[in-house]
Structure formats: C-alpha cells, structure tokens
C-alpha positions as a Markdown table, in Angstrom:
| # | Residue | x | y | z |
|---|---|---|---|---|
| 1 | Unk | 98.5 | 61.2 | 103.6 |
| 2 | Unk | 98.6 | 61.6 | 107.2 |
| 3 | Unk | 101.0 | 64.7 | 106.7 |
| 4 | Unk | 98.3 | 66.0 | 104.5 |
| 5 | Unk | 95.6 | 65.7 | 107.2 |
| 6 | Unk | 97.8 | 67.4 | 110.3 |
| 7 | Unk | 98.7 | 69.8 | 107.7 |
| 8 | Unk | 94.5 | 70.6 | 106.9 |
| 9 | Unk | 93.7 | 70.0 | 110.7 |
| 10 | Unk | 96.3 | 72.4 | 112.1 |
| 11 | Unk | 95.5 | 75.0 | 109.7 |
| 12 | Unk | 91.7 | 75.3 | 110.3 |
| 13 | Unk | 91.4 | 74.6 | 113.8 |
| 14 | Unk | 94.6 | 74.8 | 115.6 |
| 15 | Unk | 97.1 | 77.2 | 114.3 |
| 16 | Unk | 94.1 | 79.2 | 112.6 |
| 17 | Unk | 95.5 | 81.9 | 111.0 |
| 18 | Unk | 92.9 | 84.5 | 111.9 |
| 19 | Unk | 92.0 | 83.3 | 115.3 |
| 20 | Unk | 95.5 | 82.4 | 116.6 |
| 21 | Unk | 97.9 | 84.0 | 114.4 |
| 22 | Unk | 96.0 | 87.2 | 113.9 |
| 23 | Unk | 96.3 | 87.6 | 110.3 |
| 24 | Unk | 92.6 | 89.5 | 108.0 |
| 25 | Unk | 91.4 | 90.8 | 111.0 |
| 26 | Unk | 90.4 | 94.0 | 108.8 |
| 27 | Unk | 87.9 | 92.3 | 107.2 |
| 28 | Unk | 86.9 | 89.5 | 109.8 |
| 29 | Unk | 85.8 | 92.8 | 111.4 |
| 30 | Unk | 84.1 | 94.5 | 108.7 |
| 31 | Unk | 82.3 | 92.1 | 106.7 |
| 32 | Unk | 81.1 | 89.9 | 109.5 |
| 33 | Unk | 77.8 | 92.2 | 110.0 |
| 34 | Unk | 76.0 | 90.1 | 107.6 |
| 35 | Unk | 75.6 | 86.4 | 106.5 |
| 36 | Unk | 75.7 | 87.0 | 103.3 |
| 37 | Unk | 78.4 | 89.8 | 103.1 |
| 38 | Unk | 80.4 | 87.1 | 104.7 |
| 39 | Unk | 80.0 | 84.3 | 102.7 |
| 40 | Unk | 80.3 | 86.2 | 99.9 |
| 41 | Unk | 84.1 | 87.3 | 101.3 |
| 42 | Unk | 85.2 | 83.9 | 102.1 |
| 43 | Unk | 84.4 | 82.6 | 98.6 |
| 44 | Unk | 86.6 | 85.8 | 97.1 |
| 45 | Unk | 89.3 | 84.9 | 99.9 |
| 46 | Unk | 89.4 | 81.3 | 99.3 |
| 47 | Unk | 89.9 | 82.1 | 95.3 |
| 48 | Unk | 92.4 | 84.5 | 96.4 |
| 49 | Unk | 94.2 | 83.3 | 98.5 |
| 50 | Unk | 94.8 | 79.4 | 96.7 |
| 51 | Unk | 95.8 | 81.4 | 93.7 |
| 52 | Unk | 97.8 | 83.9 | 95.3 |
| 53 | Unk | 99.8 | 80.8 | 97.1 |
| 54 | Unk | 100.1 | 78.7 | 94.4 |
| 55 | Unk | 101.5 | 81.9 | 92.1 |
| 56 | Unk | 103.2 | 82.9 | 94.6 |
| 57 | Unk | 105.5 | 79.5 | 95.5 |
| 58 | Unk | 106.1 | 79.0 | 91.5 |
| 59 | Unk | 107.7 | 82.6 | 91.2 |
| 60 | Unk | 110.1 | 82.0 | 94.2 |
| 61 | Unk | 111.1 | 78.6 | 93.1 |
| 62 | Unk | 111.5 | 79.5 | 89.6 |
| 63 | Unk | 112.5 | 82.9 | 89.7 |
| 64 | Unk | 113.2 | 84.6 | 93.0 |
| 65 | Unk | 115.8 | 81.6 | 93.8 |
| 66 | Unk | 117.1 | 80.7 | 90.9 |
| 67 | Unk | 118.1 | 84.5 | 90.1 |
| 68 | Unk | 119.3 | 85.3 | 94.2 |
| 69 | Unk | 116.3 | 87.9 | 93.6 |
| 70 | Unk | 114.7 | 86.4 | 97.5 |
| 71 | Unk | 114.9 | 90.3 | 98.4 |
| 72 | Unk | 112.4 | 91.2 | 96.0 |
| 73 | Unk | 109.8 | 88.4 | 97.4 |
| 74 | Unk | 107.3 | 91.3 | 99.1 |
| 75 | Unk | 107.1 | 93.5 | 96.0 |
| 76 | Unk | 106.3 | 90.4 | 93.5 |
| 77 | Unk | 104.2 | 88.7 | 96.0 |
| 78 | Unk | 102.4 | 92.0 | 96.8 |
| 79 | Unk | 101.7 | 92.6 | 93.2 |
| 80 | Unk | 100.7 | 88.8 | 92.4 |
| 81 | Unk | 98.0 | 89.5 | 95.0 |
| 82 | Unk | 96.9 | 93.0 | 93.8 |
| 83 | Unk | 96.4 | 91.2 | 90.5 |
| 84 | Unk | 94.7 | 88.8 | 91.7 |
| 85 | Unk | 92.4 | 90.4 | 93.4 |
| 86 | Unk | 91.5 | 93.2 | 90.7 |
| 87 | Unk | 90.5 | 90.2 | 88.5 |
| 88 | Unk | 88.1 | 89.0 | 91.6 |
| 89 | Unk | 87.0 | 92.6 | 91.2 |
| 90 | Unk | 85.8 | 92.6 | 87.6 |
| 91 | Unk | 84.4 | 89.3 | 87.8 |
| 92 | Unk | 82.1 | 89.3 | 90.9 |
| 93 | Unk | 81.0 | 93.2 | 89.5 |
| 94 | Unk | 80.0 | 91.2 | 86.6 |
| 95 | Unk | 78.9 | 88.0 | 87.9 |
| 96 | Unk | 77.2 | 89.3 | 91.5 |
| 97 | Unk | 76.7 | 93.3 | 91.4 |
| 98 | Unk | 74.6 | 92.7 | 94.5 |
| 99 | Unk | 77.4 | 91.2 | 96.0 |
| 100 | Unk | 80.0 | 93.5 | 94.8 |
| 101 | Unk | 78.0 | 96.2 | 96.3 |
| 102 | Unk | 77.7 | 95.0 | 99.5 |
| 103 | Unk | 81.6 | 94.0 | 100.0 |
| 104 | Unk | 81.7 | 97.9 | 99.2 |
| 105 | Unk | 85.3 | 98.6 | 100.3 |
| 106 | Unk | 86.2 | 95.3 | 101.9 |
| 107 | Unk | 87.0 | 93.3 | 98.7 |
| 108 | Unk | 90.0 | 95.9 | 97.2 |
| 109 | Unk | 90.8 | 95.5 | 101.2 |
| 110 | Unk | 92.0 | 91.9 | 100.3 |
| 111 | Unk | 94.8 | 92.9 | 98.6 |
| 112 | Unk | 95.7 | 94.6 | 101.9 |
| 113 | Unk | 94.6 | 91.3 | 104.0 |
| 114 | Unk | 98.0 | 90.3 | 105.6 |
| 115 | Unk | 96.3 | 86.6 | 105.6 |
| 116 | Unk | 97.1 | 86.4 | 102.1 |
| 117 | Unk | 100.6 | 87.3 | 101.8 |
| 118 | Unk | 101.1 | 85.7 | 105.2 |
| 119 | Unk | 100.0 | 82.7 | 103.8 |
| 120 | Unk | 102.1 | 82.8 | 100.6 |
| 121 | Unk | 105.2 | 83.5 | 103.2 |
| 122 | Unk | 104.3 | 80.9 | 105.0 |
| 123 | Unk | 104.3 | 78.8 | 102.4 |
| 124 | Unk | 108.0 | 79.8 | 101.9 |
| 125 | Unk | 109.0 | 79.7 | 105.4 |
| 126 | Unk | 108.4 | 76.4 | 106.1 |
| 127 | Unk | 109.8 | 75.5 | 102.8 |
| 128 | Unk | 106.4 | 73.5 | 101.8 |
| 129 | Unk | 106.5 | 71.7 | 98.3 |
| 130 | Unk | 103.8 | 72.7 | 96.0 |
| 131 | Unk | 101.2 | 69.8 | 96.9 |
| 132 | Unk | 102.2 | 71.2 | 100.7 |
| 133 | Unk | 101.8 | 75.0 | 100.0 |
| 134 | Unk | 98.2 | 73.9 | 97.9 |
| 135 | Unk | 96.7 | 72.2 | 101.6 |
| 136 | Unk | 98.1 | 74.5 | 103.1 |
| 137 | Unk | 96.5 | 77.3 | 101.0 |
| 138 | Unk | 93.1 | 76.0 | 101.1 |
| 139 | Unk | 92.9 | 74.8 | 104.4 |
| 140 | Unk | 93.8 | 78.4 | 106.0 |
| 141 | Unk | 90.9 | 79.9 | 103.6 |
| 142 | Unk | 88.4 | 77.3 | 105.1 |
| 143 | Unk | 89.9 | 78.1 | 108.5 |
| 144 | Unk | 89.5 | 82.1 | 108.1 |
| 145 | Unk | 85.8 | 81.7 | 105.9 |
| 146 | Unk | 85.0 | 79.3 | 109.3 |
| 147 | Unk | 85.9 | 82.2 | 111.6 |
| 148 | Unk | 84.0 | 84.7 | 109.5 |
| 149 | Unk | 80.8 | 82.7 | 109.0 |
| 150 | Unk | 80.6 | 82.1 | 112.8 |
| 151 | Unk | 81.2 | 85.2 | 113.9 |
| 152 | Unk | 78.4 | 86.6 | 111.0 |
| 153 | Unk | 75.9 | 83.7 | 112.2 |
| 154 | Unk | 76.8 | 85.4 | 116.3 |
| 155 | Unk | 76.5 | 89.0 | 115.2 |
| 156 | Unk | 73.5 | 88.6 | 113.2 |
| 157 | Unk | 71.8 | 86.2 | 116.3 |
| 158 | Unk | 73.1 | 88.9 | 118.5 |
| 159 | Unk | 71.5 | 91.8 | 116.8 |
| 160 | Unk | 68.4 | 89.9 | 116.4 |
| 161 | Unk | 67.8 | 88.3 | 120.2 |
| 162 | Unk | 70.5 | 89.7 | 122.7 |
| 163 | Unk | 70.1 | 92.8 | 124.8 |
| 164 | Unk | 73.4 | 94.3 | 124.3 |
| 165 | Unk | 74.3 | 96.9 | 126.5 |
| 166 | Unk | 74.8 | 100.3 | 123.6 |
| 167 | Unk | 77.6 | 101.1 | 125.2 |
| 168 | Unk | 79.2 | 97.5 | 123.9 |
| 169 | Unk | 76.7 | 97.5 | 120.7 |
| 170 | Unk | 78.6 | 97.0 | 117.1 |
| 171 | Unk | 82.3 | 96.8 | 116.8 |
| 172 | Unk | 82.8 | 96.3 | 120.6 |
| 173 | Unk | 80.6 | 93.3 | 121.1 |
| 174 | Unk | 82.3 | 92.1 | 118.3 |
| 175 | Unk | 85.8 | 92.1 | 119.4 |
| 176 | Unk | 85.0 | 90.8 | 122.5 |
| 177 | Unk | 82.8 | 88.0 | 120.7 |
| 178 | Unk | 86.0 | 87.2 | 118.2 |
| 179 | Unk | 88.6 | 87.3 | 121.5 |
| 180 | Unk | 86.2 | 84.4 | 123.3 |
| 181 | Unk | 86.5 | 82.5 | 119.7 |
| 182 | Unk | 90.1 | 83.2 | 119.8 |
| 183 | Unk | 90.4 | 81.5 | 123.0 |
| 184 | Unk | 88.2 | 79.1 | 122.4 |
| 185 | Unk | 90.7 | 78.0 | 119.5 |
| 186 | Unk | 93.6 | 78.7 | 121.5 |
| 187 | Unk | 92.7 | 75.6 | 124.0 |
| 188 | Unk | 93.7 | 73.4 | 120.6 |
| 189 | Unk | 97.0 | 74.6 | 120.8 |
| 190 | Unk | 98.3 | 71.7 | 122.9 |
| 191 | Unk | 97.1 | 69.1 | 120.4 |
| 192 | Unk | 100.3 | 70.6 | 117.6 |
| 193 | Unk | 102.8 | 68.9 | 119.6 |
C-alpha cells in the first residue's frame, strides 16, 4: 500500500509529468484560457489517458512480448490512442456540444499529447504490473488536470485583475506563469529519493 501511495504522490506532485517532465504542453497551453475549457480537457485526458494505459500494457504483455513484436509498440500504441480518442470525440459531441465546441481543435490534439503515450511507455519502462501501470495512469492525469486547472484559475484571475504589460499579454504571460509552476514543482524533486 505504501508503494501505491509514493507511486500517486510522485506522479502528481513530484515527478509531474507536465510540469517536470514536459510531456501535453500543447494543450496545457491552449486550453488553459478558460475554466471551463480546462476542466472539460482534463476530464477527456483522464478518460484517455487510464484507458489508453491500461489498453496499452495488456497488448504488450499479451501480444507485443509474447510474439517478439516490442518493435511495433509506437504504431499499436499510437493507434490504441487515436481510437480512443475518436470515441471521446463522438461521445462528448453527443453528450456536451457546448463543450466539444469550445475544445475546438484541442481534443483531436490528444491523440497527438505525448503525455499519453509517454504515460503508456512509461508504464512499460519501468516494467509496472497492471495494478502499478492503473495508479500510475490515474495519478499522472490528476497531476496534468492539477496543472491545467491552476494555470486556467491564474490566467483567468490574470486577465480579470492584473495589469499585464501587452507586450507579455496571452501566450507569453503564460509561459512564464507555467515556468514559475514548473519550478515551484521542481523544489519537490529532492523528496523522490
């Protein structure tokens, strides 16, 4: 249990894998403009990206291994996520057209997220068994939808309040705004050891 709980701890705060391993900066970019653009991302990425994992570690186990096929782990994995994600697609278009609207580009963009095949390498890597790779999967969603939502909750305060100089208004402020979260997150990295 306590290997469960370094396993959630490191993967949200200390070895997150947006602010410290760079991984979905595309979107943590793009979609952070609004609250509700950004919550409506994370819930996509954490669906995503837990299915993606999960799908992802059975085909290499029981396929990819078994058949010495490991060199054709980016192409499945890639195409387990592009799956995935075009069933994300017909369901929120369904479900939340308001939503789907808003995402605009950003939600075909997950299939492009590096966070979720890194993830689903990762998972692989470190040779996690599937109870492992499921923590693992979850708790680097929460730890990318924490990033988001804070940096939505900053840019929307930001753009509200704060006289930001227009030479550093929009995308500037905000990668100067996600580097001082970055570091902030980066002082955790002595507590791994």
């Amino acid at each position: 249990m306590e290997d469960y709980l370094m396993l959630v701890v490191s993967a949200i705060f200390i070895n997150n894998i947006l602010l410290i391993r760079f991984l979905g900066n595309c979107p943590f970019v793009g979609v952070s403009s609004s609250m509700s653009s950004a919550l409506g991302m994370s819930a996509a990425v954490l669906f995503v990206n837990v299915l993606a994992s999960l799908i992802c570690w059975i085909l290499q186990k029981t396929v990819l291994d078994v058949f010495g096929l490991e060199y054709l782990q980016t192409l499945v994995f890639i195409l387990v996520i592009a799956a995935l994600v075009q069933l994300v697609e017909i369901i929120m278009q369904k479900v939340a057209p308001p939503l789907y609207r808003a995402l605009g580009i950003f939600l075909p963009l997950i299939t492009t997220n590096c966070m979720i095949f890194g993830v689903a390498v990762l998972n692989i890597k470190e040779e996690y068994t599937f109870m492992q790779a499921l923590v693992y999967a979850i708790s680097t969603a929460l730890g990318f939808n924490m990033a988001l939502i804070l940096l939505a909750g900053i840019r929307e305060r930001m753009d509200s309040t704060a006289r930001v100089p227009k030479l550093l208004q929009g995308v500037p402020i905000c990668l100067i705004t996600a580097g001082m979260m970055g570091l902030t997150f980066a002082g955790l990295l002595g507590l791994a050891k």
